[in-house]
C-alpha positions as CSV (number, residue, x, y, z in Angstrom):
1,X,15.6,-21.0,4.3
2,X,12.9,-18.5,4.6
3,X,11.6,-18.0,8.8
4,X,8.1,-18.3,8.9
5,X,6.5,-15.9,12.0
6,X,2.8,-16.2,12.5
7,X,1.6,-13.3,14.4
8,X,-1.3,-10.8,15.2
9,X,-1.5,-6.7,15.5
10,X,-3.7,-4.9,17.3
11,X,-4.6,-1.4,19.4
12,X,-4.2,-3.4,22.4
13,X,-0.4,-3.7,23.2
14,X,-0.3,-8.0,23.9
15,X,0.8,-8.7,20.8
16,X,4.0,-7.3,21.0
17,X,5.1,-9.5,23.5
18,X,4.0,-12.4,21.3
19,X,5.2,-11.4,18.2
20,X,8.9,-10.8,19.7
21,X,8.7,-14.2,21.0
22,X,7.5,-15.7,17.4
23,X,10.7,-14.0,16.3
24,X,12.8,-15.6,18.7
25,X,13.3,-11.9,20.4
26,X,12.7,-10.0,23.6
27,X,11.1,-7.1,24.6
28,X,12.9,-4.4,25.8
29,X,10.7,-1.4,27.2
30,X,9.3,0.2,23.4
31,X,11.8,-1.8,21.7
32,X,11.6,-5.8,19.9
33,X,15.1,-7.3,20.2
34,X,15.5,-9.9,17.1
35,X,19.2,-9.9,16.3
36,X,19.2,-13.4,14.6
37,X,16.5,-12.2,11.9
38,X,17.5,-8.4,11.6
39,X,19.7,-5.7,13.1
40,X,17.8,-2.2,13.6
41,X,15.0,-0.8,15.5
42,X,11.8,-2.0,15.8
43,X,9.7,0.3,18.1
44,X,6.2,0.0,19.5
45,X,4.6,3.2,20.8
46,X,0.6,3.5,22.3
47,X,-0.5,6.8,21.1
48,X,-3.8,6.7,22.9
49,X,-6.4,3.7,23.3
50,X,-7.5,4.2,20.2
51,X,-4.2,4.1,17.8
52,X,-0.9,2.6,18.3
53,X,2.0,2.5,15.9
54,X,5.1,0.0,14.9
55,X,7.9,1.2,13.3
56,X,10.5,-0.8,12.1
57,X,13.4,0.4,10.5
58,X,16.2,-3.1,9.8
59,X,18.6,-4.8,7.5
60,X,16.9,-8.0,7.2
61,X,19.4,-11.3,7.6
62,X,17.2,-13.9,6.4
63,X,14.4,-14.3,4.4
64,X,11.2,-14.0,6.5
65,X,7.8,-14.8,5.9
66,X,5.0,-12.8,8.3
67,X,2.0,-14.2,8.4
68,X,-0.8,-12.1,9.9
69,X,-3.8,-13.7,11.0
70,X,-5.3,-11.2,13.8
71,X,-8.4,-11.9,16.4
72,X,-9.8,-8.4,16.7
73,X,-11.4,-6.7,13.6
74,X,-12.1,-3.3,15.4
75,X,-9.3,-1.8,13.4
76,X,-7.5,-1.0,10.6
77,X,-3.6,-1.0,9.5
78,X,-2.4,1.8,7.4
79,X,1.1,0.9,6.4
80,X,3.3,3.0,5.2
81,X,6.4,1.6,3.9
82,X,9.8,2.8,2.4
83,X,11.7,-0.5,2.2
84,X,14.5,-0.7,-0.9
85,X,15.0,-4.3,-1.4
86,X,12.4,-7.2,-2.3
87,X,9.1,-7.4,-0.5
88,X,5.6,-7.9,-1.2
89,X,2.2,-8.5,0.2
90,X,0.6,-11.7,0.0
91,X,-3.6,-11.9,0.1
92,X,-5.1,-14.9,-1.5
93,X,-1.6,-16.1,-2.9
94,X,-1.8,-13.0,-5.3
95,X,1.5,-11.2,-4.5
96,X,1.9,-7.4,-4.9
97,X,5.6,-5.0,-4.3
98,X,5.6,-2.8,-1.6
99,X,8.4,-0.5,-0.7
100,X,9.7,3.0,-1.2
101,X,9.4,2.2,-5.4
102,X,6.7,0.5,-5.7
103,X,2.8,1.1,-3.2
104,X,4.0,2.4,-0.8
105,X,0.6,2.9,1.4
106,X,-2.0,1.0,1.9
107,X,-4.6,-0.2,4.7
108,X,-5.9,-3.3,5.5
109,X,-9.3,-4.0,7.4
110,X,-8.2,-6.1,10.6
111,X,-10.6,-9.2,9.2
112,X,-8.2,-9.8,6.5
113,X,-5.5,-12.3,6.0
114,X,-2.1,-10.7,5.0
115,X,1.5,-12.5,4.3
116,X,4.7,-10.0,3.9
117,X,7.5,-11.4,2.7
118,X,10.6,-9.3,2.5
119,X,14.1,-10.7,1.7
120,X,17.3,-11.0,3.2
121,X,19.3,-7.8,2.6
122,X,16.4,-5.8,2.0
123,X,16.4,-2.6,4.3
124,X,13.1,-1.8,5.9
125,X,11.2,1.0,6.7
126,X,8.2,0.7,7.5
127,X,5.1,3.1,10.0
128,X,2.3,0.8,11.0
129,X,-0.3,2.8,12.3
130,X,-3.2,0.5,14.0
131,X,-6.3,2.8,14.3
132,X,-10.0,1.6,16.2
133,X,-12.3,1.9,13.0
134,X,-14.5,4.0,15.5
135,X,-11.7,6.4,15.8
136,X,-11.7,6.7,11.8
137,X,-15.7,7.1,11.8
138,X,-15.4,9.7,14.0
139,X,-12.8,11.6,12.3
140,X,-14.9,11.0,8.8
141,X,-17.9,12.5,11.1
142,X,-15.3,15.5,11.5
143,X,-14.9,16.2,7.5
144,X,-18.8,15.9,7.2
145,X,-19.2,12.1,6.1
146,X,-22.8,11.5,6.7
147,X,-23.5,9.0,9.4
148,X,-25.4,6.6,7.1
149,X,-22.0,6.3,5.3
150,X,-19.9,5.8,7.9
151,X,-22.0,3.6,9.6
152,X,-21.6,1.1,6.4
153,X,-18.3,1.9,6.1
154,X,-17.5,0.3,9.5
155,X,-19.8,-2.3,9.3
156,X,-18.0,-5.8,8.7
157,X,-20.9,-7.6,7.3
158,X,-21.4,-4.7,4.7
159,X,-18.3,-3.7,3.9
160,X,-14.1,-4.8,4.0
161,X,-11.6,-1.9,3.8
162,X,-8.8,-2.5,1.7
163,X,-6.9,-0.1,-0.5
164,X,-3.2,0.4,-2.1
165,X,-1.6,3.4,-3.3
166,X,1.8,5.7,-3.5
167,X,1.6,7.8,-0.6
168,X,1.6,11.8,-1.2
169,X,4.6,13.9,-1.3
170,X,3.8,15.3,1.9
171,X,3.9,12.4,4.1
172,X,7.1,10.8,2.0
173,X,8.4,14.2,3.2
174,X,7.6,13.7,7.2
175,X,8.2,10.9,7.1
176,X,12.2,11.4,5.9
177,X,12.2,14.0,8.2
178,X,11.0,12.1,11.4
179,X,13.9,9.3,10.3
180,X,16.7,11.9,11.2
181,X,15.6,11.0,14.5
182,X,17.6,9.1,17.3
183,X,15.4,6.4,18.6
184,X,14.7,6.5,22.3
185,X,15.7,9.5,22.6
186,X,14.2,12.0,25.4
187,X,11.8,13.8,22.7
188,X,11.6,10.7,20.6
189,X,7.7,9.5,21.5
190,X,6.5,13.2,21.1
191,X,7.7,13.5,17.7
192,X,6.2,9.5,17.1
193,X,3.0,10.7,17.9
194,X,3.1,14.2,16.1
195,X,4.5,12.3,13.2
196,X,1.6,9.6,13.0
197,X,-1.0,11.9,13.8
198,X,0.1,14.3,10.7
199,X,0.1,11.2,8.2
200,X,-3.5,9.9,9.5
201,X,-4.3,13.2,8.7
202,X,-2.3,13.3,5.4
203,X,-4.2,10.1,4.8
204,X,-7.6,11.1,5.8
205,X,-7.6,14.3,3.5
206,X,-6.3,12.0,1.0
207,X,-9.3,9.7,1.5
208,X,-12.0,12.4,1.3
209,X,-10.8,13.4,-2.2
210,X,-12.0,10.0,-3.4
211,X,-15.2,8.2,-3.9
212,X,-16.3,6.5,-0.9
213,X,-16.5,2.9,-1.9
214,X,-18.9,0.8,-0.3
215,X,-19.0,-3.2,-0.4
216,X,-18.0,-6.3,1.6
217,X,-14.9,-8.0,-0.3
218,X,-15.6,-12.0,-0.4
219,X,-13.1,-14.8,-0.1
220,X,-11.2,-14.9,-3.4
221,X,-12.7,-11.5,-5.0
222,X,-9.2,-9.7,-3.6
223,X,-7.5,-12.8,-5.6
224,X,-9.4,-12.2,-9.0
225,X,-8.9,-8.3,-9.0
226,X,-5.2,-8.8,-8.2
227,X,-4.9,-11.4,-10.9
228,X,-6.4,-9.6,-13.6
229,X,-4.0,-6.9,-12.3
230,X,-1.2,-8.7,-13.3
231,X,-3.2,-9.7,-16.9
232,X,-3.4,-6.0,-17.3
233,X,0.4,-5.2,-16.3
234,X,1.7,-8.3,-18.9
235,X,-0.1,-7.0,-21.8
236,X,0.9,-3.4,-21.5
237,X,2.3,-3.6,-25.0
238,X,-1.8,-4.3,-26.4
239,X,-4.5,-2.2,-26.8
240,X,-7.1,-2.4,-23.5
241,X,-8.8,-5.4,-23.8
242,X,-12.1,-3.7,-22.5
243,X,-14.4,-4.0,-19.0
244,X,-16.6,-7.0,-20.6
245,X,-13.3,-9.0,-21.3
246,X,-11.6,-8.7,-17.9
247,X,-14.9,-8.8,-15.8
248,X,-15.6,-12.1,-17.3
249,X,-12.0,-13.4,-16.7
250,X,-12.3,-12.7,-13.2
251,X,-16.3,-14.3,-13.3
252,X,-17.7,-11.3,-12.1
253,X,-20.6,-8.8,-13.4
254,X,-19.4,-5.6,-15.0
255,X,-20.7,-3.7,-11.9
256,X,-18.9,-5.4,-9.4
257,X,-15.6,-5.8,-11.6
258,X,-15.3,-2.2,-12.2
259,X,-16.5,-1.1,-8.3
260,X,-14.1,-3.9,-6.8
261,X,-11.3,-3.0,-9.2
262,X,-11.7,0.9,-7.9
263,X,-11.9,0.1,-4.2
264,X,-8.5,-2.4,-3.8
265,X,-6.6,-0.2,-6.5
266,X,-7.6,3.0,-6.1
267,X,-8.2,3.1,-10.0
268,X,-10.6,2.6,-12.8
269,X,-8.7,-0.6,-14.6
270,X,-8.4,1.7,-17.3
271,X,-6.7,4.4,-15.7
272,X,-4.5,1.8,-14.5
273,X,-3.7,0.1,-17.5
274,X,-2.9,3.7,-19.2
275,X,-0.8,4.9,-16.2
276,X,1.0,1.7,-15.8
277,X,1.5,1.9,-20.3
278,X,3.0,4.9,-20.4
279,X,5.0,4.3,-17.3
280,X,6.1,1.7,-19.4
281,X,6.6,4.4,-22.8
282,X,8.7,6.6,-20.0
283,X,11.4,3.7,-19.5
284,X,11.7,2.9,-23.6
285,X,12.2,6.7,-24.0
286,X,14.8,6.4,-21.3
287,X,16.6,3.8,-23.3
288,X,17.1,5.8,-26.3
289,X,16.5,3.1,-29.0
290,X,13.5,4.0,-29.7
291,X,11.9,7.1,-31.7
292,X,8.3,8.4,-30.2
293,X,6.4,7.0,-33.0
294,X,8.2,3.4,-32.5
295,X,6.9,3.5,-29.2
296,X,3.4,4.9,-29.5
297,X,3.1,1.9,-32.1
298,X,4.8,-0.6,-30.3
299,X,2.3,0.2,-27.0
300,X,-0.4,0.4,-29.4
301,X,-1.4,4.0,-29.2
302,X,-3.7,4.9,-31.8
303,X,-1.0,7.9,-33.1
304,X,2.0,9.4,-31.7
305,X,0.5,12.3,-31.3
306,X,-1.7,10.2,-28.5
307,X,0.9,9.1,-27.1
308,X,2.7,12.8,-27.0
309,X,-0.3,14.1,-25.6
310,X,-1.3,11.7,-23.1
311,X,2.5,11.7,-22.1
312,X,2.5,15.3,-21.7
313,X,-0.7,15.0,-19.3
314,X,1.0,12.3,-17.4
315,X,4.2,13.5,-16.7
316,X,4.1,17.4,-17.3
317,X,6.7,17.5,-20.3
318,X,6.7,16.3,-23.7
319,X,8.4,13.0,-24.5
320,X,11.4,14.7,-26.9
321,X,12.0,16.9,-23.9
322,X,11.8,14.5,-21.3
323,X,14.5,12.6,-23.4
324,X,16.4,15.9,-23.8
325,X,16.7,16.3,-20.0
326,X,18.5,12.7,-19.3
């Protein structure tokens, strides 16, 4: 039977207090108390009054459903999340996998709706940094973000952040190093705050190296680009079915399909689809059934020699070697 626990985040530290209850917990100085739904640590640290953070690191008991529906929207959540087990997150009923295998960042403007659902067994990991959206401007001011653009950035009637991604080998690696760490412990908040201030950092350089998407996400636009998603992920085995296609499965203009599309994934749907295909061409080669040109033909690539060379590109190695170092 899955426990349902309707809560809120915020900067502002009240919610913890409410969310432990929710849970059927208590509150014990940093730490959230929920033995009956997981045994571990979750910790709750206020950074400044600007940025707090949540970590939670448990062996889950029971299925539980958290359903976030905040009442501030002066922030953002940048999650970063090395769970091994089964959980996803939930916006407009289209589900997506989130843990250590799967995206494994992502941030969420405050005004949105999110569900995470995570099983029972799974072990979570999971740093959720809560940051003022002021606080982000003025660190975008920092890198030399003009003002016009930061200004729409931040503005909720113009514009709904929203973005997932694998998080970058430097902050996977602070953030297995910070785990070493005792909770509680008498150095334990200084190397909290070091550690989230390295990977908004991390991010933020992260972000820069991007285009800048502007635009205000409507109700059921995150549903449509998720869904066709999914559309692209089960046909990975057929050619790409082009923009005009999939923008008018998910009844929107090119223009908006292909910016939307961008801003939630972090990729062009084609650099999606091809990623996410030869992804796909990495596992058959792994099974060793298959020669390269059975697979370039069974994923549709034009030749092999595409697929060789678009491998190579990917990966760094040429299929026949990859094969040869299993």
């Amino acid at each position: 039977m899955i426990k349902t626990v309707t809560h809120r985040f915020g900067v502002e530290t009240a919610w913890i207090t409410e969310m432990a209850g929710a849970m059927g917990g208590t509150v014990d100085g940093n730490f959230t108390l929920v033995p009956e739904i997981h045994t571990g640590t979750r910790y709750t640290l206020s950074i400044n009054e600007d940025i707090t953070v949540l970590l939670a690191d448990a062996t889950y008991h029971q299925d539980v459903l958290f359903k976030l529906r905040n009442t501030e929207n002066d922030f953002a959540g940048i999650f970063f999340n090395l769970t091994e087990g089964e959980s996803v997150h939930i916006i407009d009923d289209i589900s997506r996998s989130v843990g250590r295998w799967d995206y494994n960042l992502a941030i969420v403007d405050s005004q949105l709706d999110l569900d995470y659902l995570i099983k029972a067994g799974s072990k979570s990991y999971n740093i959720s940094i809560f940051i003022k959206k002021k606080m982000l401007s003025v660190y975008l001011e920092r890198a030399g973000i003009l003002e016009d653009v930061r200004s729409r950035i931040f503005d909720g009637q113009q514009n709904t952040i929203i973005h997932y991604d694998q998080m970058s080998s430097n902050s996977w690696h602070i953030i297995n190093e910070f785990r070493q760490l005792t909770p509680g412990g008498v150095t334990y908040d200084l190397f909290l705050s070091s550690t989230v201030y390295y990977l908004l950092s991390d991010y933020l350089s992260f972000l820069l190296s991007r285009e800048i998407i502007i635009g205000k996400i409507e109700s059921g636009d995150v549903f449509r680009i998720l869904a066709s998603q999914a559309t692209l992920v089960k046909h990975l085995n057929d050619a790409f079915p082009g923009i005009s296609e999939l923008a008018a499965d998910a009844l929107m203009s090119e223009t908006k399909y292909k910016t939307l599309y961008k801003k939630i994934t972090g990729f062009t749907p084609h650099a999606f689809f091809m990623q996410n295909k030869l992804e796909l061409g990495k596992e058959l080669l792994a099974c060793k059934q298959y020669t390269v040109a059975e697979i370039a033909f069974k994923l549709s690539f034009t030749t092999a020699s595409h697929f060789t060379e678009l491998f190579k590109n990917q990966f760094g190695m040429l299929p026949k070697v990859y094969v040869n170092s299993l």
